[in-house]
C-alpha positions as CSV (number, residue, x, y, z in Angstrom):
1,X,23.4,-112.8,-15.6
2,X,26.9,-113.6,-16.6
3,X,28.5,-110.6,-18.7
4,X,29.3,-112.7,-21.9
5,X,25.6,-114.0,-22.1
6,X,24.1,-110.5,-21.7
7,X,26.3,-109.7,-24.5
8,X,25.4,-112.2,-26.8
9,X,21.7,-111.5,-26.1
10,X,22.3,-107.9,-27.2
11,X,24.2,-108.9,-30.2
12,X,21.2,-111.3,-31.3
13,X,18.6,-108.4,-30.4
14,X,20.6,-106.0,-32.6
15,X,20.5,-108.1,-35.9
16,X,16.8,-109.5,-35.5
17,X,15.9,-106.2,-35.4
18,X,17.9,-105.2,-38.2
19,X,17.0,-108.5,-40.1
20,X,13.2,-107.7,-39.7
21,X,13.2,-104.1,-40.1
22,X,11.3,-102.9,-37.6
23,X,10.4,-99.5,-36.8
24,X,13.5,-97.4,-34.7
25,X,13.1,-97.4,-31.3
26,X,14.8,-97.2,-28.1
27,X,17.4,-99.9,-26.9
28,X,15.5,-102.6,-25.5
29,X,17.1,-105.0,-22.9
30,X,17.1,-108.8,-23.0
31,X,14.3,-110.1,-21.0
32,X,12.6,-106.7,-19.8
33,X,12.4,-105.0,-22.8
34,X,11.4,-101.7,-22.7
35,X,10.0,-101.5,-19.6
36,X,12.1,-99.0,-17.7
37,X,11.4,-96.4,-20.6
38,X,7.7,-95.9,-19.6
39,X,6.8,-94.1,-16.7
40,X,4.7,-96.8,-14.7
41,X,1.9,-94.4,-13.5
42,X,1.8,-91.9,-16.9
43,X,3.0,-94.3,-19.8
44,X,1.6,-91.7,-22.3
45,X,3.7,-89.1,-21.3
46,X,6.7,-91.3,-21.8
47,X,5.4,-92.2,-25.0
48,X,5.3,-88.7,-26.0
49,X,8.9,-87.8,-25.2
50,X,10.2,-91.1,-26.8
51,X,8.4,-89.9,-30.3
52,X,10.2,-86.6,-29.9
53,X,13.3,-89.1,-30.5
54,X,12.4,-91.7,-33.0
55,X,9.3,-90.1,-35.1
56,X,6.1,-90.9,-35.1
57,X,6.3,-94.0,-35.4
58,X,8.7,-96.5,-33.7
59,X,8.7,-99.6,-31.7
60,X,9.2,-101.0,-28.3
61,X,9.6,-104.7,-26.7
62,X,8.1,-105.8,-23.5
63,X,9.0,-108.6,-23.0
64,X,9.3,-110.9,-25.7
65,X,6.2,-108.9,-27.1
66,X,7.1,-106.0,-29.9
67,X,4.8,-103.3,-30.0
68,X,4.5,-100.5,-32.8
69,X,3.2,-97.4,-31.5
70,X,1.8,-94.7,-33.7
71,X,2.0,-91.3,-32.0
72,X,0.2,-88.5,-34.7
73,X,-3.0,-88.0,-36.1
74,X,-1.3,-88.1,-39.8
75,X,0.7,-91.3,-39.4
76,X,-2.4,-93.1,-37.5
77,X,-4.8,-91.9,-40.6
78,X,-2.3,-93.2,-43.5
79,X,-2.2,-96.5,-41.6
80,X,-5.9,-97.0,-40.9
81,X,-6.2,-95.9,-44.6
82,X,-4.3,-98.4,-46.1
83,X,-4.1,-101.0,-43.3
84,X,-7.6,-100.9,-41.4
85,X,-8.1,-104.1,-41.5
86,X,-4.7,-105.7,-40.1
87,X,-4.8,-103.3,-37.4
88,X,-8.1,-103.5,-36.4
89,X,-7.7,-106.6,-34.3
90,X,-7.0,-106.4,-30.7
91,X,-4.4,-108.1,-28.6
92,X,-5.9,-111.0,-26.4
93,X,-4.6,-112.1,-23.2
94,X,-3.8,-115.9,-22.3
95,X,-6.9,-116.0,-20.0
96,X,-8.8,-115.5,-22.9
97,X,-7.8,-119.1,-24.7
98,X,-9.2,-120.5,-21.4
99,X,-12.3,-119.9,-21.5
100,X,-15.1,-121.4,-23.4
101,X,-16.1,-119.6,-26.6
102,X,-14.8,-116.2,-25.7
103,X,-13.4,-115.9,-29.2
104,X,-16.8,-116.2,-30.9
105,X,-19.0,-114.4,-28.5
106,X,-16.9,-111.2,-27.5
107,X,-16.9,-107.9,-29.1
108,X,-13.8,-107.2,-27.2
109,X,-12.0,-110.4,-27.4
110,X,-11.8,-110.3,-31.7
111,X,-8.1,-110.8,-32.3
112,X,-9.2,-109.7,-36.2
113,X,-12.4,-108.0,-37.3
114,X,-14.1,-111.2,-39.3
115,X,-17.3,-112.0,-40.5
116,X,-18.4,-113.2,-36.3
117,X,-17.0,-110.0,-35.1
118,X,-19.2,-108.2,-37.2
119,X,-21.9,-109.9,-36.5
120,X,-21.9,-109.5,-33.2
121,X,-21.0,-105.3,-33.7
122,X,-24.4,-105.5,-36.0
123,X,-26.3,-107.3,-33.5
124,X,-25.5,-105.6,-30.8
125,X,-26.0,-101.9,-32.6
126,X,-29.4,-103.1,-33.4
127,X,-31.1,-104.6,-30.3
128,X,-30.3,-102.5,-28.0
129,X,-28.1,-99.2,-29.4
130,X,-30.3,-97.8,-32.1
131,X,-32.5,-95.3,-32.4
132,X,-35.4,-97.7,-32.6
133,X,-33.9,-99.8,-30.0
134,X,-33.2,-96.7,-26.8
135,X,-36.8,-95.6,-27.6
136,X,-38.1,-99.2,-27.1
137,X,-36.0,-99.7,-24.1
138,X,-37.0,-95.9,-22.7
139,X,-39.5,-97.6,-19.8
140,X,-36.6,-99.3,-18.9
141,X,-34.8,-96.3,-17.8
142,X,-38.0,-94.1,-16.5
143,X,-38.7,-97.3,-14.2
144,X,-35.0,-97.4,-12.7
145,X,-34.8,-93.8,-12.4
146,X,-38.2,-93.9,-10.4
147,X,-36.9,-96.7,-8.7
148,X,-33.7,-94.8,-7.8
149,X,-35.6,-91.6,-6.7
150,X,-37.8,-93.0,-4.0
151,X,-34.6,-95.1,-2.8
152,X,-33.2,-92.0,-2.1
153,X,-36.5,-90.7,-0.7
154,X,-36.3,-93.1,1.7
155,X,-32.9,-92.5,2.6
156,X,-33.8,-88.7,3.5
157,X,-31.5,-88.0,7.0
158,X,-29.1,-91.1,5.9
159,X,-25.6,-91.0,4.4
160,X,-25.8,-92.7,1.3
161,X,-23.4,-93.9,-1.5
162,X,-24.4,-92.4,-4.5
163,X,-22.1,-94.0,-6.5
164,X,-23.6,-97.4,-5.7
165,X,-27.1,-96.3,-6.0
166,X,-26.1,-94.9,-9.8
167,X,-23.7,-97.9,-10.4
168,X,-27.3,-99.6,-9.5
169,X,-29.5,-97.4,-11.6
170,X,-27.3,-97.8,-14.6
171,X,-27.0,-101.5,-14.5
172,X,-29.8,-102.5,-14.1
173,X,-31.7,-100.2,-16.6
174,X,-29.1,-101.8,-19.2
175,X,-29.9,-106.0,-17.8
176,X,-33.5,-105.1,-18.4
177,X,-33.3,-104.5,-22.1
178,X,-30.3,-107.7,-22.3
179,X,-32.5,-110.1,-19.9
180,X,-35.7,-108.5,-18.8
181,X,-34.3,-108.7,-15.6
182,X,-32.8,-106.6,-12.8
183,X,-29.2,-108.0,-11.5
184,X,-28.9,-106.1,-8.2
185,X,-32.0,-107.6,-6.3
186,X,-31.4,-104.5,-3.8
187,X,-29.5,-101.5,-3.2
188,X,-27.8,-102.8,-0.2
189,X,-26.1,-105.1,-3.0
190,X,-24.7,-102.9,-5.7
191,X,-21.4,-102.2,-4.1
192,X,-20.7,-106.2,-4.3
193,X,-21.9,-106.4,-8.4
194,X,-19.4,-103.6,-8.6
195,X,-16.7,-105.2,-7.1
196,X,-17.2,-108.4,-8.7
197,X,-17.1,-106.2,-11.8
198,X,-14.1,-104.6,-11.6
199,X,-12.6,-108.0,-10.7
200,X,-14.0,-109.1,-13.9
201,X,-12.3,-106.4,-15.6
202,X,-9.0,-107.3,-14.0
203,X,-9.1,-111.2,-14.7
204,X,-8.0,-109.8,-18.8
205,X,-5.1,-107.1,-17.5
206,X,-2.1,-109.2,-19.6
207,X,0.2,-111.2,-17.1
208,X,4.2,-112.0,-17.0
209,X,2.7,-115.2,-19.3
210,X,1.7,-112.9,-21.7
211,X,5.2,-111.2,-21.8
212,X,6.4,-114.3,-22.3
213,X,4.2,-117.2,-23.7
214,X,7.1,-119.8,-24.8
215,X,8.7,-119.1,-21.4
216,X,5.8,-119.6,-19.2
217,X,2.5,-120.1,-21.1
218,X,2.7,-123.9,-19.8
219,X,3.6,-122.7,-16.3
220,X,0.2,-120.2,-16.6
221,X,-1.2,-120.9,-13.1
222,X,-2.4,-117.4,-12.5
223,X,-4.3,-117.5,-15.6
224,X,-6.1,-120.9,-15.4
225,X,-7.3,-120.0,-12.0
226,X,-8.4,-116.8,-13.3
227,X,-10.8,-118.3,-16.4
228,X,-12.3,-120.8,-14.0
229,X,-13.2,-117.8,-11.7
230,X,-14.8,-116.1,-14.1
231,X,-16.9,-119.2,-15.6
232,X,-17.8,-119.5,-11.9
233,X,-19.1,-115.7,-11.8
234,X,-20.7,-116.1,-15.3
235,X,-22.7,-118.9,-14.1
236,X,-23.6,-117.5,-10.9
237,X,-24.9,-114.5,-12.9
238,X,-26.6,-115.5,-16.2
239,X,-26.9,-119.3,-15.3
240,X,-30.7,-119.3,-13.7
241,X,-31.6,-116.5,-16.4
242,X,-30.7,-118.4,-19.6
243,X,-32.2,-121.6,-18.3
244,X,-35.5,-120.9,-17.8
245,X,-35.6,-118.5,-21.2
246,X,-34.8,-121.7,-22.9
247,X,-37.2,-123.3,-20.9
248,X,-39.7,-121.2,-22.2
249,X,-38.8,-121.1,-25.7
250,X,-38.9,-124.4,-26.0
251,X,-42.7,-124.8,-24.9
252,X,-43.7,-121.6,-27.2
253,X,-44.3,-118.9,-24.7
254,X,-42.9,-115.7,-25.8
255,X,-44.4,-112.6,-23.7
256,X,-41.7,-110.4,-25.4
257,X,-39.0,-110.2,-27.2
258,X,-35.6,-109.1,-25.5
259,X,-31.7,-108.9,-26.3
260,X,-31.2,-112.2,-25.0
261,X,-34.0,-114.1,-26.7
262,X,-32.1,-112.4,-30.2
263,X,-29.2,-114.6,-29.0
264,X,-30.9,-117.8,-28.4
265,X,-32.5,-117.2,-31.5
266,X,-29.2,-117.2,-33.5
267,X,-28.4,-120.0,-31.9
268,X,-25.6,-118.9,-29.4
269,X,-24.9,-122.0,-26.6
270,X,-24.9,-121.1,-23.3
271,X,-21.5,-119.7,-22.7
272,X,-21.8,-117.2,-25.7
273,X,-24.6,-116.0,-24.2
274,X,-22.7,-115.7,-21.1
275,X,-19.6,-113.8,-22.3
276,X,-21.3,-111.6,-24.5
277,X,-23.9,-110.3,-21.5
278,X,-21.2,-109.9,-18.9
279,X,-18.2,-108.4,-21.1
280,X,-20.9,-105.9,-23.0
281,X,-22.2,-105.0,-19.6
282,X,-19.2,-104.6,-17.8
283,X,-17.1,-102.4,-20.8
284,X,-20.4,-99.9,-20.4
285,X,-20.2,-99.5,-17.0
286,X,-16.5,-99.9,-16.1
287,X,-15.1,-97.3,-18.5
288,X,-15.5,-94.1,-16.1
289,X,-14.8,-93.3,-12.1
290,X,-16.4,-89.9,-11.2
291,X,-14.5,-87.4,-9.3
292,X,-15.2,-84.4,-7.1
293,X,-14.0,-81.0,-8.8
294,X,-10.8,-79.9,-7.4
295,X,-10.8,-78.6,-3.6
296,X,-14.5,-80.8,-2.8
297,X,-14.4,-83.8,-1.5
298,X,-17.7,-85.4,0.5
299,X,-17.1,-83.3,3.8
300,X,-17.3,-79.9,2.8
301,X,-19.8,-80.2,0.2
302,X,-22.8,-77.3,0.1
303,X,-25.9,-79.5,0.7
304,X,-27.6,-76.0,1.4
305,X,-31.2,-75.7,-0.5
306,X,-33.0,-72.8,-1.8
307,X,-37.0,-71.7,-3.3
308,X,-37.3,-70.8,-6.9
309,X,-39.5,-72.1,-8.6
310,X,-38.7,-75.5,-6.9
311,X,-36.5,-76.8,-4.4
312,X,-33.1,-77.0,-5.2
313,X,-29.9,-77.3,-4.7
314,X,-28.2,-73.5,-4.3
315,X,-25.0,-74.7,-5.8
316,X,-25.2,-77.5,-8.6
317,X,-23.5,-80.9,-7.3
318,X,-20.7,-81.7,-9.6
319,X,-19.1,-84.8,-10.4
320,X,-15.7,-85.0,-13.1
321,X,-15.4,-88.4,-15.3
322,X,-12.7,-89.9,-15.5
323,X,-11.3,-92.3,-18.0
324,X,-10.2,-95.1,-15.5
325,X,-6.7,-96.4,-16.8
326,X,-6.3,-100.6,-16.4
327,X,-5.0,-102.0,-13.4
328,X,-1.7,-102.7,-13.6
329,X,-0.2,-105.9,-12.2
């Protein structure tokens, strides 16, 4: 970039910034922002250092994106105080406008908390997160767990994945009380649901578009390709399931009464019903990985047994959750 028009581009950064009175912050660069300031692999740390510079609050630019970040308890209290509602909207990636009624079917995908978002908080709390709800649902999870325990019976001698088998368990004890229905057919499968997950879950990590939408949001290839693989996967998914309970509601027979008939109910179309499913399901089971303690790893794990009053193990098996950070482009 030519010397004279990086200057200008500083100059103009300098008085919109002064012009809109923005929080301080660190000198951002034309085009990238911010970027360099942030440790790529612990941004939080970098985040704490910069607030030992410019306060609890300042600002930072990625992009052509500004972004406010509150660093202490107090400051984040005052604003949430005053300002709960403005800031309790969440930023939305560009994939999100390409796909069909995200915006009024997922929790996640609110840019402001209106009268639909809460709706579907309510609805959701209710059906399946209540007290009267998780007792309803509790044969759900004794049947999976059963389910899970002679799988592993059966697997006595074998090596087996137990992350799979509880990714499994875990899923499909939560499908049942959404759909009445298991979505790993068998175990051998839960490793591909997982993946196809955590793609999912990638599909809405913000893009170079989203860094800059009047540059590029036209030239958004990534992002259309993106939406239309994830219509595919919702389809594949929910498609058969959501058919045939409209089939059946149609003609009048209602055995019981499930999550998903509350949706058809209220009158959600077919891709509501598919966004809300998949993005509930996949923000419960996507939020953790599970790590061995520090030292272990699946070699030199005790497997030894001892009597008591039962069989156990003679040293517990532990596992460490971890908060898995987003994937990063």
């Amino acid at each position: 970039m030519p010397p004279i028009i990086l200057l200008f581009l500083v100059n103009r950064r300098r008085k919109l910034n002064d012009s809109l009175q923005i929080a301080p912050g660190p000198f951002s660069w034309p085009i990238i922002g911010n970027v360099l300031d942030l440790d790529a692999k612990k941004p939080h740390f970098s985040l704490v250092n910069l607030a030992k510079s410019y306060g609890p609050i300042f600002s930072l630019k990625f992009g052509a994106r500004s972004v406010v970040v509150v660093s202490s308890s107090t400051a984040a209290r005052e604003i949430y105080k005053v300002h709960d509602r403005e800031f309790s909207g969440r930023y939305v990636p560009q994939l999100a406008d390409r796909i069909p009624q995200v915006y009024n079917s997922a929790i996640a995908m609110s840019k402001e908390c209106d009268e639909r978002w809460r709706f579907l908080r309510s609805t959701a709390h209710t059906e399946l997160f209540s007290s009267q709800a998780l007792e309803s649902n509790s044969k759900f999870r004794f049947q999976q767990t059963k389910k899970m325990l002679d799988f592993l019976g059966s697997k006595e001698g074998e090596v087996v994945k137990i992350a799979d088998v509880l990714f499994a368990t875990i899923s499909n004890g939560l499908t049942n009380a959404m759909v009445s229905k298991d979505i790993v057919d068998c175990w051998s499968k839960s490793g591909e649901v997982k993946k196809t997950t955590k793609r999912v879950i990638e599909f809405f990590t913000p893009g170079i578009a989203d860094l800059y939408p009047a540059l590029l949001g036209g030239l958004d290839f990534w992002s259309k390709q993106k939406a239309a693989d994830f219509i595919n996967i919702n389809v594949e998914m929910w498609g058969n399931i959501v058919s045939k309970r409209r089939e059946r509601q149609n003609v009048g027979v209602i055995s019981s009464r499930d999550f998903l008939d509350v949706l058809i109910q209220n009158s959600f179309d077919d891709y509501q019903i598919y966004n809300f499913l998949y993005l509930l399901l996949a923000s419960l089971f996507n939020t953790f990985d599970w790590l061995h303690p520090p030292g272990l790893d699946s070699s030199n794990l005790d497997m030894s047994e001892k009597f008591g009053i039962t069989l156990a193990k003679e040293k517990p098996l532990l596992l460490i959750p971890k908060f898995r950070e987003p994937p990063t482009n």
